[in-house]
TORPA-4810 file (N, C-alpha, C, O; in nm, 3 decimals):
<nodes>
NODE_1_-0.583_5.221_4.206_-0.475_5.212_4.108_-0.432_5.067_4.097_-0.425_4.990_4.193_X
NODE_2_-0.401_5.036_3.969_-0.364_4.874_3.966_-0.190_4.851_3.937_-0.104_4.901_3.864_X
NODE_3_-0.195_4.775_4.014_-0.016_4.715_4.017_-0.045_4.733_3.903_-0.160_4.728_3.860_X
NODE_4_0.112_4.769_3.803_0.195_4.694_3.690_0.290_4.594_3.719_0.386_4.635_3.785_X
NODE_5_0.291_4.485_3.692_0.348_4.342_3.681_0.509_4.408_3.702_0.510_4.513_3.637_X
NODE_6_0.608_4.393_3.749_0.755_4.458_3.695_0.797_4.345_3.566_0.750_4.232_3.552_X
NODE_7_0.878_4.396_3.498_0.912_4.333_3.368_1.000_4.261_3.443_1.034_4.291_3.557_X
NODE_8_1.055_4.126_3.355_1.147_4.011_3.383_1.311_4.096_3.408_1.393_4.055_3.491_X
NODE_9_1.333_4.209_3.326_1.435_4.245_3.300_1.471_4.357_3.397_1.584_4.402_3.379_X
NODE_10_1.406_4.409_3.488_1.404_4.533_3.508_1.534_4.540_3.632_1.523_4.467_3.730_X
NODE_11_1.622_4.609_3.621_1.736_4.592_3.703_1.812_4.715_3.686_1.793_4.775_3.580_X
NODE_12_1.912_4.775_3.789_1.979_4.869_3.795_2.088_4.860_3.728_2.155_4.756_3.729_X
NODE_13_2.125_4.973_3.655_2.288_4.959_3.638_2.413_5.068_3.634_2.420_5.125_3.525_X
NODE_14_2.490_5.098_3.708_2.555_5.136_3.778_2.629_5.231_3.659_2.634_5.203_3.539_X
NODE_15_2.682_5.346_3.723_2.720_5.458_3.655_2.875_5.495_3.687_2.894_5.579_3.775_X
NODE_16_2.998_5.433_3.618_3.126_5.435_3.629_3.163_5.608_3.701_3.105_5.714_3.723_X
NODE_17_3.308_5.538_3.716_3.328_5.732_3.789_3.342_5.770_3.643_3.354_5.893_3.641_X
NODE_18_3.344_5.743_3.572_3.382_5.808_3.483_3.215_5.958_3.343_3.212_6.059_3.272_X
NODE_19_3.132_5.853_3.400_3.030_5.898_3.399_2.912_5.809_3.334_2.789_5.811_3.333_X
NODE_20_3.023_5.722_3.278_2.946_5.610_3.148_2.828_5.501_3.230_2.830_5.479_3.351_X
NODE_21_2.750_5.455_3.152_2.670_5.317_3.208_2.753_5.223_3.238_2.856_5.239_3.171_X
NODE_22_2.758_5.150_3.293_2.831_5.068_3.307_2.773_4.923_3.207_2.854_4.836_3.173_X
NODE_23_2.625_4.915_3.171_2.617_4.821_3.076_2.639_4.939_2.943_2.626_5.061_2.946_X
NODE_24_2.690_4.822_2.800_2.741_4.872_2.698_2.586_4.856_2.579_2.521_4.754_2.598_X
NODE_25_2.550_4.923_2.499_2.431_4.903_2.423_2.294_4.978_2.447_2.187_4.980_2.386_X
NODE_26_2.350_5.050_2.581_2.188_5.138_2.614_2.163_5.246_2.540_2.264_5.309_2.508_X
NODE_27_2.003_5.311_2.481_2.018_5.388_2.444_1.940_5.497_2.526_1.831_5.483_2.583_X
NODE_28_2.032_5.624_2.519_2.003_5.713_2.642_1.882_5.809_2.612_1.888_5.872_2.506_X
NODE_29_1.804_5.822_2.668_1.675_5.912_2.625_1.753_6.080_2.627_1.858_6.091_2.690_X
NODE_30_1.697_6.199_2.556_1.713_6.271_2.574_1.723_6.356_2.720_1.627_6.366_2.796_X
NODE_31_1.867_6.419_2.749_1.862_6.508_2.857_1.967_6.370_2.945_2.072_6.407_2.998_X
NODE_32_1.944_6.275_2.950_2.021_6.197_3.031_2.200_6.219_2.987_2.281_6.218_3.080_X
NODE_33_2.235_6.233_2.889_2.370_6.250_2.807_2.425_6.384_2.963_2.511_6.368_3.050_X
NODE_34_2.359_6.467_2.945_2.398_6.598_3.080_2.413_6.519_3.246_2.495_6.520_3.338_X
NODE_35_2.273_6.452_3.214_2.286_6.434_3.392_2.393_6.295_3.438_2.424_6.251_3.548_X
NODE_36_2.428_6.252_3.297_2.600_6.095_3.339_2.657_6.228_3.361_2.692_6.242_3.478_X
NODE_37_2.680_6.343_3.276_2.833_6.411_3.320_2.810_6.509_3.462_2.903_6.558_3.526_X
NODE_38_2.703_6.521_3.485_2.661_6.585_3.660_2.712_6.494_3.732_2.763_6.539_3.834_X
NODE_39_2.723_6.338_3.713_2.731_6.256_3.763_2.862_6.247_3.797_2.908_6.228_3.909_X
NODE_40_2.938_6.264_3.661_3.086_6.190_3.633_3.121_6.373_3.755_3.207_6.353_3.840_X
NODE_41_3.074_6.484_3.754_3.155_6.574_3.785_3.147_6.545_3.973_3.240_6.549_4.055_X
NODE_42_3.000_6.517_3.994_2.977_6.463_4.097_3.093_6.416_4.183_3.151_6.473_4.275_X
NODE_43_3.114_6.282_4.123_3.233_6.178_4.218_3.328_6.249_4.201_3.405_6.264_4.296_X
NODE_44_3.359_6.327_4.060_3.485_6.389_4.092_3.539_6.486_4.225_3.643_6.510_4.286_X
NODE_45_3.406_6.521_4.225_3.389_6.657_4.381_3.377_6.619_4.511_3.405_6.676_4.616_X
NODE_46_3.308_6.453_4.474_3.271_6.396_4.605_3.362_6.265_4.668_3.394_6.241_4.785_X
NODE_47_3.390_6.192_4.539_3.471_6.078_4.574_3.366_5.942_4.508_3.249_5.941_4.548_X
NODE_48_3.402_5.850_4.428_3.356_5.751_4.381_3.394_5.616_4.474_3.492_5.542_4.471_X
NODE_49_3.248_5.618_4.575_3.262_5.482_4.647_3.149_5.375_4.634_3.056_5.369_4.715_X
NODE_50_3.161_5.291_4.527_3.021_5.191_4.554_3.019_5.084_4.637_3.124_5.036_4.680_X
NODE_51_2.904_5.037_4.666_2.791_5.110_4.595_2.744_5.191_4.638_2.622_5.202_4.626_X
NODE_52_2.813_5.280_4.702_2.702_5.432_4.691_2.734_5.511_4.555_2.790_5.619_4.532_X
NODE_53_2.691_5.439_4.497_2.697_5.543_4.346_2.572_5.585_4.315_2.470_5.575_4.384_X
NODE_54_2.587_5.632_4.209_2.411_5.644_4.088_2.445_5.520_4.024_2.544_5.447_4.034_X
NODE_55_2.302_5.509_3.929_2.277_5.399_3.867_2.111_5.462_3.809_2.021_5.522_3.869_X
NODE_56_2.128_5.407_3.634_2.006_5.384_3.569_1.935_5.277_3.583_1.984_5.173_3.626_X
NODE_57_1.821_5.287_3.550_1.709_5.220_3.597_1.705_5.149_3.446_1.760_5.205_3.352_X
NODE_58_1.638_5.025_3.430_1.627_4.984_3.285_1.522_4.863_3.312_1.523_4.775_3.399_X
NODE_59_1.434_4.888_3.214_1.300_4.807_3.161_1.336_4.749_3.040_1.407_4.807_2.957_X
NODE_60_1.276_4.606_3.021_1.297_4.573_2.854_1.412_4.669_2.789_1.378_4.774_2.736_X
NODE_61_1.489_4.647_2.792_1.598_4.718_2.740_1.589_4.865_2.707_1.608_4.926_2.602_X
NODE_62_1.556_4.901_2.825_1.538_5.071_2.784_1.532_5.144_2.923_1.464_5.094_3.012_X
NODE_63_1.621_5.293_2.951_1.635_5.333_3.016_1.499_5.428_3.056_1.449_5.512_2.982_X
NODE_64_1.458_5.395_3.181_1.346_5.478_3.273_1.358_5.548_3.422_1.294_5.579_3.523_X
NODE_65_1.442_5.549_3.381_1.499_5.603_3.520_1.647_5.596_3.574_1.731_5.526_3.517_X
NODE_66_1.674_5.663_3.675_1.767_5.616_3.761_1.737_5.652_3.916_1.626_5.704_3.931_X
NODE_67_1.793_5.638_4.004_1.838_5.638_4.127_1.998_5.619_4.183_2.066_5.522_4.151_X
NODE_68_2.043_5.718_4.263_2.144_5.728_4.375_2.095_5.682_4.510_1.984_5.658_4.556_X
NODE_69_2.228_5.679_4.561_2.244_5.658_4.689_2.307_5.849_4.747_2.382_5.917_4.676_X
NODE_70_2.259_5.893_4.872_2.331_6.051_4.908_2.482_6.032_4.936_2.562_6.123_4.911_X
NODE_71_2.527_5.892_4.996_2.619_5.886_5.054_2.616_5.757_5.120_2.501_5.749_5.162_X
NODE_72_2.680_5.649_5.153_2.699_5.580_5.247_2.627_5.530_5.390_2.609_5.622_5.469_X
NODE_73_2.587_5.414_5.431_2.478_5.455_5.546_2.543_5.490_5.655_2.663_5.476_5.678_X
NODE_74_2.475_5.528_5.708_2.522_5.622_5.858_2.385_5.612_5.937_2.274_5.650_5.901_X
NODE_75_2.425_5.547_6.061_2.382_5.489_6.176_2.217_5.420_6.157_2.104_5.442_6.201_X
NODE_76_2.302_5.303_6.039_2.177_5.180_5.991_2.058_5.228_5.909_1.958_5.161_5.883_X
NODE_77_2.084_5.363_5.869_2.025_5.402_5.722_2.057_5.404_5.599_2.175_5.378_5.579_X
NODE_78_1.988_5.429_5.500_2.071_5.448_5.360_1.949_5.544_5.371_1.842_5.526_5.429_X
NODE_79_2.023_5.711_5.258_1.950_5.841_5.203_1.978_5.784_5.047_2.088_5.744_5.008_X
NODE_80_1.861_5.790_4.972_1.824_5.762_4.849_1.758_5.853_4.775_1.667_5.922_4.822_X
NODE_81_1.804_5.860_4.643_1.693_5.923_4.548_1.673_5.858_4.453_1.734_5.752_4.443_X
NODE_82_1.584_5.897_4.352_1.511_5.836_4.229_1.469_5.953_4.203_1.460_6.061_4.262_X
NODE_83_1.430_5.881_4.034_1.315_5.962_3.967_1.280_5.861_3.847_1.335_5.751_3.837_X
NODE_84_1.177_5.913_3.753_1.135_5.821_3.655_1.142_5.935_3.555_1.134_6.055_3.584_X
NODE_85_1.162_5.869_3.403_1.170_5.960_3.281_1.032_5.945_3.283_0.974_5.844_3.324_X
NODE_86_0.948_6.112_3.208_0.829_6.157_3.162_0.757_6.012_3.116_0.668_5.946_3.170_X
NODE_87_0.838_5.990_2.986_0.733_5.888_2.973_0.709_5.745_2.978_0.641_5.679_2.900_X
NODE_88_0.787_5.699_3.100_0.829_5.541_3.196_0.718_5.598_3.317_0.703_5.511_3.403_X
NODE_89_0.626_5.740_3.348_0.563_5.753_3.462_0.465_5.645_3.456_0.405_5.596_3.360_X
NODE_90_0.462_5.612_3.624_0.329_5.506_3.611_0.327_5.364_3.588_0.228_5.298_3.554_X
NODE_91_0.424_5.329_3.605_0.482_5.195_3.512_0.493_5.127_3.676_0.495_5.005_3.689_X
NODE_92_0.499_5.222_3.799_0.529_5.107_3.942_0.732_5.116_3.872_0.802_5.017_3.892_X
NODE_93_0.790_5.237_3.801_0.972_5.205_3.800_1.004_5.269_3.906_1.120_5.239_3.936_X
NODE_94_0.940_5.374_4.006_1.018_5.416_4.105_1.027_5.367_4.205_1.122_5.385_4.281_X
NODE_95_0.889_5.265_4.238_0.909_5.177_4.339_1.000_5.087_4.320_1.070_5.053_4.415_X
NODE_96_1.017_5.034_4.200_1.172_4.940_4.213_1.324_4.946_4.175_1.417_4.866_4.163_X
NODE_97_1.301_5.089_4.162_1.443_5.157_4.140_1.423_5.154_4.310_1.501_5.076_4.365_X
NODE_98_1.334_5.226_4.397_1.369_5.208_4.543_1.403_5.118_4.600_1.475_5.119_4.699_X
NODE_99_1.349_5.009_4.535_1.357_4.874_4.622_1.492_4.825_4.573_1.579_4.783_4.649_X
NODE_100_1.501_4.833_4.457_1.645_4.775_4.421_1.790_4.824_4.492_1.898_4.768_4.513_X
NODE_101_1.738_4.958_4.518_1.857_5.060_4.572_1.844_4.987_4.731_1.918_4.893_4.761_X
NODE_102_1.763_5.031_4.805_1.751_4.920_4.942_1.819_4.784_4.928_1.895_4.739_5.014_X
NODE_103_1.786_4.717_4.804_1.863_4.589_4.826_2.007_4.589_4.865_2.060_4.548_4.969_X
NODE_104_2.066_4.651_4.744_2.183_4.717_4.757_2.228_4.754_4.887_2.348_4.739_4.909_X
NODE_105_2.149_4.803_4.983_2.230_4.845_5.071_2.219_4.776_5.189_2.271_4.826_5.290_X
NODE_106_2.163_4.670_5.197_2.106_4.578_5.270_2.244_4.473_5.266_2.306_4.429_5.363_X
NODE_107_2.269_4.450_5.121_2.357_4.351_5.107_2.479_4.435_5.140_2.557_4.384_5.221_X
NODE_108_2.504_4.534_5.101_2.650_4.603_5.159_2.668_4.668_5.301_2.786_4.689_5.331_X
NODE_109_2.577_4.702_5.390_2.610_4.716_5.476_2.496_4.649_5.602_2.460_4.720_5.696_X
NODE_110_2.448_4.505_5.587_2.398_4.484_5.638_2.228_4.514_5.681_2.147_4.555_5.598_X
NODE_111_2.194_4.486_5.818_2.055_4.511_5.777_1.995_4.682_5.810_2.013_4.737_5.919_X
NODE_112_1.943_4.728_5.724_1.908_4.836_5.715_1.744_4.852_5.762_1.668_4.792_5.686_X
NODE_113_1.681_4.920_5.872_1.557_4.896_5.931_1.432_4.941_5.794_1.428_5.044_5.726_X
NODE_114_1.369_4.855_5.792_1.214_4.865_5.748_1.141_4.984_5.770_1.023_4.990_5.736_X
</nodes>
């Protein structure tokens, strides 16, 4: 299988408690409109602490994904998820929705083991 290059742009962006993107101008692929308000009902049930939030994934200006955090790290881990939209598969976006989410937690709570 051959690497895909990651795009210049490709970066996370964070999902208000409220449920919204937090960047303004994205346009949301179908089915994502449901899973911000799973989201927004989410923190409501759970508590809105970042960065352990969710967050969309975005290529060249277009949403391919997202990834969460489960919760907060606990004893020098971070629990993560992802996924990639149908047709962003293959592109190498879940490896850096992972990696990006690791960064994240690297920088907020220090070093997190390899």
């Amino acid at each position: 299988m051959t690497e895909t290059a990651a795009p210049a742009d490709f970066h996370l962006v964070p999902i208000r408690e409220d449920g919204s993107p937090a960047q303004t101008g994205l346009t949301l692929p179908s089915g994502l409109a449901e899973m911000l308000e799973g989201t927004r009902a989410l923190y409501a049930a759970t508590g809105f602490a970042p960065p352990w939030i969710s967050y969309l994934s975005v290529a060249t200006g277009r949403v391919v994904g997202g990834g969460a955090f489960v919760g907060a790290t606990r004893d020098g881990a971070a629990e993560i998820a992802y996924f990639t939209l149908p047709e962003a598969r293959g592109l190498g976006h879940a490896g850096r929705t992972a990696a990006a989410l690791i960064r994240i937690a690297r920088a907020a709570a220090g070093r997190i083991p390899r």
